[in-house]
C-alpha positions in Angstrom: -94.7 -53.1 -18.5 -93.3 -50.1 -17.0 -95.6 -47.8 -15.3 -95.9 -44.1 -15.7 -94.6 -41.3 -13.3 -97.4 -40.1 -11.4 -97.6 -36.0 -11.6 -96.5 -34.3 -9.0 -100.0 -32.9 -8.6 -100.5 -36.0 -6.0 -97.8 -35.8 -3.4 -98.1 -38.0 -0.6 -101.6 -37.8 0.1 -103.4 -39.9 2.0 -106.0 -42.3 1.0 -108.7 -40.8 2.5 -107.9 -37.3 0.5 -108.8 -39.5 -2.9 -112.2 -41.2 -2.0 -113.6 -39.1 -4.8 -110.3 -40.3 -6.6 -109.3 -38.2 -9.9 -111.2 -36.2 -12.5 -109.0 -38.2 -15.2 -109.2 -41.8 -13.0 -108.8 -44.7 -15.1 -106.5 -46.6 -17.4 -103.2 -45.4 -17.7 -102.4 -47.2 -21.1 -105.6 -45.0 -22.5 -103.4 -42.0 -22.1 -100.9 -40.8 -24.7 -97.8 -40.7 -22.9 -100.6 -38.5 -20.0 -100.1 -35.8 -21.8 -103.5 -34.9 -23.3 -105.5 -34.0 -20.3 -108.5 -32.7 -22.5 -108.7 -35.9 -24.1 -108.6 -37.7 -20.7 -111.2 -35.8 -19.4 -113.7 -36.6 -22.1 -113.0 -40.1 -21.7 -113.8 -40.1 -18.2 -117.3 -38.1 -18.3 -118.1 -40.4 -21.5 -117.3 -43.4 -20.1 -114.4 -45.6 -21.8 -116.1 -48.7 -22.7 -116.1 -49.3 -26.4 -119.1 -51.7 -27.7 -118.4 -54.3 -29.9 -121.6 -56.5 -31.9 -121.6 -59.4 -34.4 -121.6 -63.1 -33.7 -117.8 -62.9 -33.9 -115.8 -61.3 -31.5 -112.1 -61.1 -29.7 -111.1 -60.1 -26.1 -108.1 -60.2 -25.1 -107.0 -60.3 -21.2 -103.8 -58.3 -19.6 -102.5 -56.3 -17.5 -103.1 -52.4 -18.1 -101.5 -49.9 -15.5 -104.4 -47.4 -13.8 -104.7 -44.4 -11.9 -108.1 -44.4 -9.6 -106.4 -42.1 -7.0 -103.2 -41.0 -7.2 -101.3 -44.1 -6.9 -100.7 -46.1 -10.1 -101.3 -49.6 -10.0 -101.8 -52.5 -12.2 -105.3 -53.9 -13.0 -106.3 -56.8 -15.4 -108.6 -55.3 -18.0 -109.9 -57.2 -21.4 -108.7 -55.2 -24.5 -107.1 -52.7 -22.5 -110.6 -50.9 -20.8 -111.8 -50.8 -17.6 -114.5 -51.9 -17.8 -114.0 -54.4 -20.5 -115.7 -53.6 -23.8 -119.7 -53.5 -23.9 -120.9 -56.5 -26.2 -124.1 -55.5 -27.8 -125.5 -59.0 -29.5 -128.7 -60.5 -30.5 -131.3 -63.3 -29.4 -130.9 -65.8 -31.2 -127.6 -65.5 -32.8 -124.6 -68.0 -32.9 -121.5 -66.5 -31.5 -118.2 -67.6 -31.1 -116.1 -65.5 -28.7 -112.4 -66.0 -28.7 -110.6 -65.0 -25.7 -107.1 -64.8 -25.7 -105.2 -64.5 -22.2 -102.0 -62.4 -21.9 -101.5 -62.9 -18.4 -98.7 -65.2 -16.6 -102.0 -66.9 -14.9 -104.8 -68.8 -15.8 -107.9 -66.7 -16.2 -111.7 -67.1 -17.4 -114.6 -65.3 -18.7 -118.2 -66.1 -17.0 -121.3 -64.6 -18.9 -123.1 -63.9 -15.8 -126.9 -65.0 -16.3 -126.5 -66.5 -19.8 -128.5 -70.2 -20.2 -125.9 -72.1 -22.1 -124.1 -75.4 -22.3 -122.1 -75.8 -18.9 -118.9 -76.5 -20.8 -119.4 -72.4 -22.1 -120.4 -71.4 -18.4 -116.9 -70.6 -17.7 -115.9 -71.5 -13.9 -112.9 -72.8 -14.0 -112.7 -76.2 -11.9 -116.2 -76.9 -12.7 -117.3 -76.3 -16.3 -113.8 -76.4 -17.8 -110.3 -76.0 -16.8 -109.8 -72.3 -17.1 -107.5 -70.3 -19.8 -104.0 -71.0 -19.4 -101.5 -68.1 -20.2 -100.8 -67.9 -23.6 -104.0 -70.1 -25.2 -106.9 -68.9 -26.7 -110.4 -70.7 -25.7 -113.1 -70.2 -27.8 -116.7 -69.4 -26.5 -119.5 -70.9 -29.0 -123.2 -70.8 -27.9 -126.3 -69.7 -29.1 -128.4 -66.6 -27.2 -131.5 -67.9 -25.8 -133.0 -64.6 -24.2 -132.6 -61.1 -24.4 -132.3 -57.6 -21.6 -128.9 -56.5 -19.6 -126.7 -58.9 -18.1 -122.8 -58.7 -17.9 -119.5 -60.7 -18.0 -116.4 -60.9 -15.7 -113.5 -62.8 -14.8 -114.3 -66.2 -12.3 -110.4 -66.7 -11.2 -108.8 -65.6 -8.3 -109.4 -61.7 -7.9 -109.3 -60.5 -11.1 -113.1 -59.7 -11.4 -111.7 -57.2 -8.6 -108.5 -55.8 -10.4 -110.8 -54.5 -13.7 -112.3 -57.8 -15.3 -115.9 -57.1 -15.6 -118.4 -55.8 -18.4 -121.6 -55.4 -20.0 -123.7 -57.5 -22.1 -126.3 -56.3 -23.6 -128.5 -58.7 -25.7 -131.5 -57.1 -28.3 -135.0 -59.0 -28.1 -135.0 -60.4 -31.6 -138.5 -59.7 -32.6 -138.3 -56.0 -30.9 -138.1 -54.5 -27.7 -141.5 -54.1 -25.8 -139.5 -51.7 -23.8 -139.7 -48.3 -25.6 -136.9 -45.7 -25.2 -135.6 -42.6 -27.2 -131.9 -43.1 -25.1 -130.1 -46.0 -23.8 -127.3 -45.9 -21.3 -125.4 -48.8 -19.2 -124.6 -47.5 -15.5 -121.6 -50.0 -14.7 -121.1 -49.9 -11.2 -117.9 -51.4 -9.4 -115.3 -50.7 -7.1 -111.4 -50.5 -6.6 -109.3 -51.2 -4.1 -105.2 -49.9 -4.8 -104.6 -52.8 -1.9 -103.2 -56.4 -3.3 -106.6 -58.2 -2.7 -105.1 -61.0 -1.0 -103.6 -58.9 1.2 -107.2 -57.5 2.0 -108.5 -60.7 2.2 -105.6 -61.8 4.5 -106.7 -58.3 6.8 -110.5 -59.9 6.6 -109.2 -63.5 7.9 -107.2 -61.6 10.9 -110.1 -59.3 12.0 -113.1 -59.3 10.2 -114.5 -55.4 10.6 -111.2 -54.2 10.0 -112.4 -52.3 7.2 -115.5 -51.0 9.2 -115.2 -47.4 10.5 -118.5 -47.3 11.4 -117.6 -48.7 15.0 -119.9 -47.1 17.7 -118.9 -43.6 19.2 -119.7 -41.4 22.2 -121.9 -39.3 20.5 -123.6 -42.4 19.4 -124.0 -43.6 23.4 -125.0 -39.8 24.4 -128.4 -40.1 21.5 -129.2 -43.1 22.8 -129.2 -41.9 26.4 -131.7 -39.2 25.1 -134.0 -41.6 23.3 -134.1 -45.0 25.6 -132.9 -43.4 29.1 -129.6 -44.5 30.4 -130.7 -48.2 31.2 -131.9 -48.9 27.6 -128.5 -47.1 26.3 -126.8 -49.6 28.9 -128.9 -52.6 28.1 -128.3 -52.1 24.2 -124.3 -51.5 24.5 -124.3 -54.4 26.9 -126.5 -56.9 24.3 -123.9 -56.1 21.8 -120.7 -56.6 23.5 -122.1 -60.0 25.4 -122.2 -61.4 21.3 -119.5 -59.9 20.7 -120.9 -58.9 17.3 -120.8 -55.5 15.5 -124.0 -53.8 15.4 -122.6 -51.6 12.2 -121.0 -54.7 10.5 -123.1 -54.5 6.4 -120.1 -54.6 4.6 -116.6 -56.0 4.8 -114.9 -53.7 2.9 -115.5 -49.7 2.9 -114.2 -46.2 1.4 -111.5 -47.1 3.6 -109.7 -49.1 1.1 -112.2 -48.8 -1.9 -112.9 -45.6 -4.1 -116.5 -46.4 -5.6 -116.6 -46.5 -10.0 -119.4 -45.9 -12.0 -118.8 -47.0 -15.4 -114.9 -46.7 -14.7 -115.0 -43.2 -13.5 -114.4 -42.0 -9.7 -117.3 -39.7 -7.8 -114.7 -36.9 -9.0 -114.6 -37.7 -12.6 -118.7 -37.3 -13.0 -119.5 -39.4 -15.5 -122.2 -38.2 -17.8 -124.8 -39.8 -20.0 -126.2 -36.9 -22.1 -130.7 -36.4 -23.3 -132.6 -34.3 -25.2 -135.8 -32.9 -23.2 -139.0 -34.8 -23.7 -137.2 -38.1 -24.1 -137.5 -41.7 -22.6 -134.2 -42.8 -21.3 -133.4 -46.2 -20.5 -130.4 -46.8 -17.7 -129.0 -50.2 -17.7 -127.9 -50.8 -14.1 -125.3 -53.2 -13.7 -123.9 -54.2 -10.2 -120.1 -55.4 -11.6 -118.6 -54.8 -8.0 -116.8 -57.4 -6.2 -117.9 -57.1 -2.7 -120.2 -53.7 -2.2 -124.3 -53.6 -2.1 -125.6 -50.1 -3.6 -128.3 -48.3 -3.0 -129.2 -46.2 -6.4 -131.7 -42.4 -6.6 -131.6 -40.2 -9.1 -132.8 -37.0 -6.5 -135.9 -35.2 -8.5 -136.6 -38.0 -11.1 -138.6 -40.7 -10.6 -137.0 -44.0 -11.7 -139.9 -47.0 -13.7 -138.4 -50.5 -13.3 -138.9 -52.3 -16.6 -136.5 -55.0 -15.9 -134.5 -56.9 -13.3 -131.9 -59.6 -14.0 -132.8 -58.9 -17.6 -136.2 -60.5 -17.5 -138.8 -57.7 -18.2 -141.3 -57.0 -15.2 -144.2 -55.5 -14.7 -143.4 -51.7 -14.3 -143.0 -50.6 -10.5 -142.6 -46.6 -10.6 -139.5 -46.1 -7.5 -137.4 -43.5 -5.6 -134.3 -46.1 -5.3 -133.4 -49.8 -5.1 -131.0 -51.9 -3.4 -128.9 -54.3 -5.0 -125.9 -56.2 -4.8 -122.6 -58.0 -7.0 -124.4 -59.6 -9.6 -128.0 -57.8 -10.1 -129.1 -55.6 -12.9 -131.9 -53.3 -13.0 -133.2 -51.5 -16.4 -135.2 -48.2 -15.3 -136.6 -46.0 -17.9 -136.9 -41.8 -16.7 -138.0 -39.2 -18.3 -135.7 -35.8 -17.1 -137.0 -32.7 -17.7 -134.4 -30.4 -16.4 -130.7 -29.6 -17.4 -128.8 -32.1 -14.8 -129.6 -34.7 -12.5 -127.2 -36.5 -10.3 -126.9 -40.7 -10.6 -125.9 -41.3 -7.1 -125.2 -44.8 -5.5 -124.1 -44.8 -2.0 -122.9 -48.2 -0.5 -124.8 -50.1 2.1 -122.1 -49.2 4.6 -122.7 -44.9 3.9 -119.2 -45.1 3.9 -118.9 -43.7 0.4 -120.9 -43.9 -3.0 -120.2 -43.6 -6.7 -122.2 -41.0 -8.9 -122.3 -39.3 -12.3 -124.9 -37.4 -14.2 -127.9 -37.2 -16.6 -127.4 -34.0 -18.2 -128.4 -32.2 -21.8 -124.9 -31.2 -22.0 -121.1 -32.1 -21.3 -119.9 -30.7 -18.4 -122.9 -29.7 -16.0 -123.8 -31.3 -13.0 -126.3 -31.1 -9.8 -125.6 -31.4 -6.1 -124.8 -34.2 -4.6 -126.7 -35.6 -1.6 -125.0 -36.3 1.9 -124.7 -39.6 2.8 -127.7 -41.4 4.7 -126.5 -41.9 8.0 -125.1 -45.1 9.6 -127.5 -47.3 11.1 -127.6 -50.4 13.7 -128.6 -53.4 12.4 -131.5 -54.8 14.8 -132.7 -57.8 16.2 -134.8 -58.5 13.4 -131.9 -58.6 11.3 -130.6 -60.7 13.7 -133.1 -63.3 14.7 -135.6 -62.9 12.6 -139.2 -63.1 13.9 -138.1 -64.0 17.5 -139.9 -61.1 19.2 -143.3 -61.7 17.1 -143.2 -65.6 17.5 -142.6 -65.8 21.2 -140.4 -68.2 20.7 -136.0 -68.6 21.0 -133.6 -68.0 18.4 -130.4 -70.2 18.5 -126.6 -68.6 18.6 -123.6 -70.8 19.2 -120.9 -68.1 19.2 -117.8 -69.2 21.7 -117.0 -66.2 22.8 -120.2 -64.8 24.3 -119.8 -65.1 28.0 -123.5 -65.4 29.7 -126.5 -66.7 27.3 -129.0 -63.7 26.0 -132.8 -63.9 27.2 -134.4 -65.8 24.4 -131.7 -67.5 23.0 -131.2 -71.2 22.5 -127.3 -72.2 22.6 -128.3 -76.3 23.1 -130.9 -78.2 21.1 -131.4 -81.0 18.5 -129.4 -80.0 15.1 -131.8 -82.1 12.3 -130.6 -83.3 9.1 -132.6 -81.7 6.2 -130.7 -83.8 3.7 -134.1 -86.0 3.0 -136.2 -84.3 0.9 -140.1 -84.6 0.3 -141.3 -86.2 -2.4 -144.7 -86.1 -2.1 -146.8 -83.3 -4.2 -149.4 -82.2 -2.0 -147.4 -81.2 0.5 -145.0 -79.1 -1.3 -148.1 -76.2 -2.4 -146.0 -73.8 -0.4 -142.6 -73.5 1.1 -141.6 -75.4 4.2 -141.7 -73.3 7.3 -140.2 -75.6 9.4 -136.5 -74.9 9.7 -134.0 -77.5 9.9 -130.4 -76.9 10.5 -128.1 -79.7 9.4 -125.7 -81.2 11.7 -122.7 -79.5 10.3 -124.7 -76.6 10.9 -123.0 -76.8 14.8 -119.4 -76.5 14.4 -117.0 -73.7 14.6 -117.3 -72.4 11.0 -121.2 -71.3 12.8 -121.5 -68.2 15.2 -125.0 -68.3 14.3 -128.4 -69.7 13.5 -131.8 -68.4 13.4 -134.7 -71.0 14.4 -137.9 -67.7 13.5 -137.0 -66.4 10.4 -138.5 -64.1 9.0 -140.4 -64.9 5.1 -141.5 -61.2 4.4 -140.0 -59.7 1.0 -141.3 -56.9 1.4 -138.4 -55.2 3.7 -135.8 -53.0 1.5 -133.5 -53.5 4.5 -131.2 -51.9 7.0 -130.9 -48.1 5.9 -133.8 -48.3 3.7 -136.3 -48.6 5.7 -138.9 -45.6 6.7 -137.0 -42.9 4.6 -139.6 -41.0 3.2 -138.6 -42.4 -0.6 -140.4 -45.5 -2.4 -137.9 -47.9 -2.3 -138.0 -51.9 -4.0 -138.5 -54.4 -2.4 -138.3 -58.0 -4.3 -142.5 -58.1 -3.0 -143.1 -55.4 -5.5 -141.5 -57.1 -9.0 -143.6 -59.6 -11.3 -142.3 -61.1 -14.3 -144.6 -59.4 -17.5 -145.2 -62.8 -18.9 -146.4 -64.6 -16.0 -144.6 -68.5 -15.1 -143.1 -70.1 -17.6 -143.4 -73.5 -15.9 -146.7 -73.9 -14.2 -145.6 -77.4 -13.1 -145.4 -77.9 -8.9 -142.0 -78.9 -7.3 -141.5 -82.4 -6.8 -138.9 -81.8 -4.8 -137.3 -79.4 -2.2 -133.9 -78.6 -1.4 -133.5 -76.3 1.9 -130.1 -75.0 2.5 -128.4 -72.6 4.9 -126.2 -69.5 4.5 -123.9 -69.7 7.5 -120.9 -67.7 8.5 -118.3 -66.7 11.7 -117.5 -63.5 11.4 -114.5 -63.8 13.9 -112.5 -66.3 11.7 -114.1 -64.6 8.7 -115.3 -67.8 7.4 -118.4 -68.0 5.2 -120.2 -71.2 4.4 -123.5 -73.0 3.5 -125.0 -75.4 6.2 -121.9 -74.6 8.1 -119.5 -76.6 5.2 -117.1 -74.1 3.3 -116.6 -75.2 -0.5 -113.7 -77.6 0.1 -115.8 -79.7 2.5 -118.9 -79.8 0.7 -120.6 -82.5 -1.5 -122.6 -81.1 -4.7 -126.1 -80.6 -5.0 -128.1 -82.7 -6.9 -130.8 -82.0 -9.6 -132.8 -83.9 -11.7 -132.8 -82.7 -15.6 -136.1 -81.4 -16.1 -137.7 -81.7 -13.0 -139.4 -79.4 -11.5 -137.4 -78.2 -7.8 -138.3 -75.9 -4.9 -134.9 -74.5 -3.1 -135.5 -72.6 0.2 -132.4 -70.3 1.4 -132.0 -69.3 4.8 -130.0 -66.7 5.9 -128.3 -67.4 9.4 -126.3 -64.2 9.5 -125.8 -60.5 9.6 -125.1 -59.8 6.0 -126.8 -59.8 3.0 -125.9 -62.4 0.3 -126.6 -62.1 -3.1 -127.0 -65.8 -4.5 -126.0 -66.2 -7.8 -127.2 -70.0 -9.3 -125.6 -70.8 -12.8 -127.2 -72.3 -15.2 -130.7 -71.9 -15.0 -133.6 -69.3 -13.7 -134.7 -69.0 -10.2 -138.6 -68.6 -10.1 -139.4 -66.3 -7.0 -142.0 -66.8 -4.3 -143.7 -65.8 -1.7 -144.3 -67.5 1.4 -147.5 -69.2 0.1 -146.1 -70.0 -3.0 -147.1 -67.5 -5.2 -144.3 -67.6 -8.0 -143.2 -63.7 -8.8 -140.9 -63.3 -10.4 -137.7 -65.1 -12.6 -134.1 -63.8 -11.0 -130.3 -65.2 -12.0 -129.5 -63.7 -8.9 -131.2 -63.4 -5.3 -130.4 -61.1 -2.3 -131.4 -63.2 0.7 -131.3 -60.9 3.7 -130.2 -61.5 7.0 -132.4 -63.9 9.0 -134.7 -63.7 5.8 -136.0 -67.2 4.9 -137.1 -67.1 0.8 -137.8 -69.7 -1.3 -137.7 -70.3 -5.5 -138.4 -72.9 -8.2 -136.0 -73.8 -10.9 -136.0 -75.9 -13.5 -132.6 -77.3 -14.6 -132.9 -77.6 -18.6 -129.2 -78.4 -19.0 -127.0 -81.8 -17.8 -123.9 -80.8 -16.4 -121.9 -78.9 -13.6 -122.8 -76.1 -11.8 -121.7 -73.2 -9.9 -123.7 -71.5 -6.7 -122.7 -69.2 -4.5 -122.7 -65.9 -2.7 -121.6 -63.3 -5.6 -119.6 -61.2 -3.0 -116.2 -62.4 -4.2 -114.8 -62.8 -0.9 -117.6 -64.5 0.9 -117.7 -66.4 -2.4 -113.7 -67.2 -2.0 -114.0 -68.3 1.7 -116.4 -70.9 1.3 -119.9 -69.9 0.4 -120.2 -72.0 -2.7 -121.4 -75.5 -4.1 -121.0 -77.3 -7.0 -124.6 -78.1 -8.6 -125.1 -81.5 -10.7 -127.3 -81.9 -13.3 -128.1 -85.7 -14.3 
């Protein structure tokens, strides 16, 4: 397919100049011949995701040229959108999805969050053998549940390149979640980079997307704050890790321009009310490796539902959350505009649109938060609190920190209790497995910390209410009262230096699966021995969140564990088969931090 001229209203600029990208961003092939600027425009404050509904329906996957910010490029979109067309189905229903792939690849589809038969699940190597080009695979399953979840590509990088969208599933018997208005707010990003070639950039030097590198001026308000000894003693902590104190996210506005529903910052996308009414936003996290954090400035957002499982209604300035999570919020604007604004974890950019009563308003847009250091609770945990040492193996630190352990016993966690009474509440012991200390480790964390109630680094004392995962509660209580016969403890584990990202220190091709039981109750503790945040996406079944003494909270498809945060769920695994579990940011996902789950 030949792409389009770009018009000369774009010479040569650099990226930077386009991290609000274009007012008429998007797909080029939307555009007749890109001559109708009018009609571009109203595509890009209306969003260009058609819906489609029925229990029959036909997607069709190929390559569509865009323009996000002044350079044309080609993206992988399903029936020529970006993103992919909204499905609006039912509970309950049969439906068979045909998906036809027009690429020179193999490709897939994953409905992310969907209980189904694993041969449907749609990860290619595991559930099935993926789309070839040319062939047509046919989805058949029956929906079990209702609320938002969405759908995107699990091959290579395409989720990244534009194969992503909503699905939107109405509670058969009526919602108990009342709205006059209902929008989706699809967030995502783009990178006009080959993403192999950013992922090659990542192997090579893992911040090199990270622009938030310590300055001067940083040094000089330190000085005025901790004297020049705690300045010193803080740089010097830092460099003897040699770890990035500023290091949230791999990728930044450096090489991504930030989309909400498809649209750049600049485009403004607008979802339009009528005064007095209940509007329900339908958040959707469809990026492939950035965490946002999501205010509407001046209107109170209630959270109704998370992961598409309807909670107890938490009334919130903003929430966090990562590739892979959905929040439903209902508000209740009373004024002309309001801005939708989503910054990424990093503050290095943000996507944003507008609630408005009419096309073509907006309202001011908020500076970015600024940058903070993470700190050595996100580091270690609860080592100051518990008196006792944390554990680094990182080879290139040159003296040993005060308080750190680099020797000591690794234990095998691989035998797991059986017996009930001990299993009332999560383990606190932590056990690192063997292959826990190797070279694919730079870090471990013996005192981690069990507290959910922590919105994390940036979040924290900001004068707004922010969520935390202590404040949500599933509205119909536990499903499955039945205690865990069994517990699985497993370890998040990275090196950021060879950018290689693991669990229990074993990147996928090294790894054995995990094993469940069918039916049987399970308790899985995560433990997060690094820096970053990982959203942990388990297919094929719920994940029943606790607390530390075993309250269960609340059901989740997908779990932010945060760094040196120990959590715990339950799960039941109602389906035999295959599984897929892993991190859900695509490229920690792609260097290593998955496992294959078996059901028998």
């Amino acid at each position: 397919m030949k792409i389009p001229k770009i018009p000369s209203a774009f010479p040569h600029a650099s990226r930077r100049r386009f991290v609000q990208g274009l007012a008429a961003g998007g797909v080029l092939a939307a555009m007749p011949g890109l001559l109708n600027a009018r009609a571009v425009q109203e595509l890009a404050h209306s969003g260009t995701a058609p819906v489609l509904s029925g229990t029959e329906i036909d997607l069709v996957i190929a390559k569509s040229p865009v323009n996000f910010t002044g350079a044309a490029r080609m993206a992988t979109t399903i029936n020529g959108s970006i993103p992919a067309p909204t499905l609006r189905l039912r509970e309950g229903d049969d439906i068979t999805i045909r998906v036809t792939n027009r690429l020179s690849e193999s490709t897939s589809i994953h409905w992310h969050g969907i209980i189904l038969p694993f041969q449907m699940d749609g990860v290619p190597g595991i559930s099935f053998s993926g789309i070839a080009p040319s062939e047509t695979f046919v989805y058949r399953f029956r929906l079990q549940q209702s609320g938002t979840y969405w759908y995107h590509s699990h091959s290579g990088f395409q989720e990244m390149t534009g194969m992503y969208g909503a699905l939107i599933i109405e509670p058969r018997g009526g919602d108990v979640i009342h709205s006059d208005r209902d929008h989706v707010v699809e967030l995502s990003d783009w990178t006009d980079e080959d993403p192999m070639r950013v992922f090659g950039k990542l192997k090579i030097q893992g911040d090199n997307y990270n622009f938030n590198q310590p300055t001067a001026a940083d040094f000089l308000r330190d000085v005025s704050e901790k004297g020049l000894g705690g300045a010193m003693q803080k740089r010097r902590m830092w460099n003897q890790m040699r770890m990035n104190p500023t290091d949230m996210a791999d990728l930044s506005a450096a090489t991504l321009t930030y989309l909400m529903n498809g649209t750049t910052p600049a485009g403004n996308w607008t979802g339009l009310f009528r005064r007095g009414e209940r509007v329900r936003l339908r958040f959707i996290n469809a990026a492939s490796n950035s965490m946002y954090d999501v205010r509407i400035p001046g209107l109170r957002m209630t959270v109704v539902q998370a992961d598409g499982q309807n909670v107890e209604p938490v009334s919130v300035d903003e929430f966090r959350f990562g590739p892979g999570e959905t929040y439903d919020v209902i508000v209740e604007p009373d004024d002309d505009a309001y801005t939708v604004f989503a910054q990424s974890m990093d503050r290095s950019g943000y996507a944003r649109g507008t609630l408005a009563i009419r096309p073509g308003l907006s309202a001011a847009v908020p500076e970015l938060d600024p940058v903070e250091w993470l700190t050595m609770r996100d580091m270690m945990g609860n080592m100051m609190h518990a008196g006792s040492a944390g554990s680094m193996n990182h080879g290139a630190m040159g003296k040993d920190m005060p308080g750190m352990n680099h020797g000591g016993m690794a234990m095998d966690h691989s035998a797991h209790t059986e017996h009930q009474n001990t299993l009332a509440v999560p383990s606190q012991e932590v056990r690192h497995a063997r292959t826990e200390y190797g070279p694919s480790v730079d870090m471990r964390v013996d005192t981690p910390r069990t507290n959910l109630d922590d919105p994390g680094i940036g979040l924290r004392n900001n004068n707004r209410r922010v969520l935390t995962l202590a404040d949500l509660r599933s509205l119909d209580g536990v499903i499955d009262k039945r205690g865990p016969r069994r517990e699985i403890e497993l370890h998040l584990t990275g090196n950021m230096e060879r950018y290689s990202w693991s669990i229990d220190g074993l990147e996928f091709g090294q790894s054995t699966p995990v094993h469940m039981m069918h039916n049987q109750r399970l308790r899985v503790i995560l433990q997060n021995d690094t820096m970053m945040t990982h959203p942990m996406h388990l297919h094929g079944m719920w994940s029943d969140l606790e607390s530390d003494t075993g309250e269960q909270l609340v059901r989740r498809h997908t779990i932010p564990v945060q760094p040196a945060q120990r959590l715990s769920f339950l799960t039941t695994p109602h389906d035999l088969g295959r599984w897929a579990w892993h991190c859900h940011l695509l490229f920690h996902m792609d260097a290593g931090m998955f496992r294959e789950v078996v059901v028998s």
